[in-house]
C-alpha positions, 0 to 999 in steps of 0.5 A, a space after each residue: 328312708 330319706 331322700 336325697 335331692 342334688 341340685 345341678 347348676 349347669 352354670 357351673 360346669 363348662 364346656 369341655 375343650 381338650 388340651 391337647 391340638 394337633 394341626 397337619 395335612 388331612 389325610 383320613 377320609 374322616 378327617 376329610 369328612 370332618 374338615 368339610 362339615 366344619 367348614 359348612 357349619 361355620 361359612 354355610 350354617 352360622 355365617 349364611 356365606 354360600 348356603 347353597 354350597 360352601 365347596 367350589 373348584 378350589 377343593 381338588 387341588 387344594 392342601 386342607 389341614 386341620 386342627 384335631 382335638 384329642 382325649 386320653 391320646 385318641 383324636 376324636 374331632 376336627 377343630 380347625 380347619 383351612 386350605 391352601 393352593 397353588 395358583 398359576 401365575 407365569 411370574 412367581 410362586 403364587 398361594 392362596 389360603 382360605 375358608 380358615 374357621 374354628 369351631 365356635 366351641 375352640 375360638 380363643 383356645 389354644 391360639 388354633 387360628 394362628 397354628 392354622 395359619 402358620 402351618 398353611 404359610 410355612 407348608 406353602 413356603 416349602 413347596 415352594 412359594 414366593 407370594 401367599 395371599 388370602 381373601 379375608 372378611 374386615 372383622 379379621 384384617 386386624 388379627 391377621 395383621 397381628 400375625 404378619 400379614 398386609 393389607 393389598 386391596 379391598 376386595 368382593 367375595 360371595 357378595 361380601 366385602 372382604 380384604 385381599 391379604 398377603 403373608 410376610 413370608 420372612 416372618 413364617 418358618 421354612 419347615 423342611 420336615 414336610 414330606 406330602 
């Protein structure tokens, strides 16, 4: 009996990344869960910026919303993920955003940081805010310039230099039809 032989390259078959993106609020316990262990692997693991413990004070009052990726209409993994929270600040309305990442496997795909960015600064809008900043590693100053934001002021994060950054909020939709 002859014997067949197949030859596999596994150049040939690329990583697959669903079509199929959903960015809101998470509100599952596992989409939680997912959001937390993508931002460790991404700001703990892969960019050694607080190893020891990515989360901080932040993360109770913070709104995370994510990115999910979905297969044949079921959702089955989280990834992108960024938080906002409302500052106090007696003059104005104040957000910040942050600890935004994809994961490596999604970065460039479907524009997910900038669906990321739109939903955190348009949510925040429709809770009210009149300033939204966000503290911003160099390398990514010029793509959130491309998205409609400014450059405020040098600034130092876990050590690092980052930009603080500011939304032009006009640029960014008022979407009333949040409701959490």
């Amino acid at each position: 009996m002859a014997r067949l032989h197949y030859a596999f390259d596994d150049q040939t078959f690329n990583d697959f990344r669903s079509q199929h993106i959903q960015v809101k609020v998470a509100s599952t316990s596992w989409e939680k869960q997912r959001y937390f262990a993508l931002r460790k692997s991404v700001f703990a693991q892969e960019q050694k910026i607080l190893p020891d413990n990515e989360q901080d004070g932040q993360d109770f009052r913070a709104i995370a919303i994510v990115a999910l990726a979905s297969n044949c209409g079921v959702i089955d993994d989280v990834v992108g993920a960024v938080r906002i929270y409302q500052v106090d600040d007696a003059n104005e309305n104040l957000w910040f955003g942050g600890r935004l990442c994809v994961s490596r496997a999604y970065r460039g795909h479907q524009s997910i940081g900038k669906a990321l960015i739109n939903e955190a600064v348009s949510r925040a809008i429709d809770l009210g805010c009149t300033r939204f900043l966000a503290n911003v590693q160099p390398q990514n100053e010029s793509y959130f310039q491309s998205v409609h934001w400014q450059t405020v002021e040098p600034i130092e994060v876990a050590g690092r230099p980052h930009v603080r950054m500011q939304a032009e909020l006009e640029s960014y939709p008022f979407m009333s039809r949040h409701s959490s």
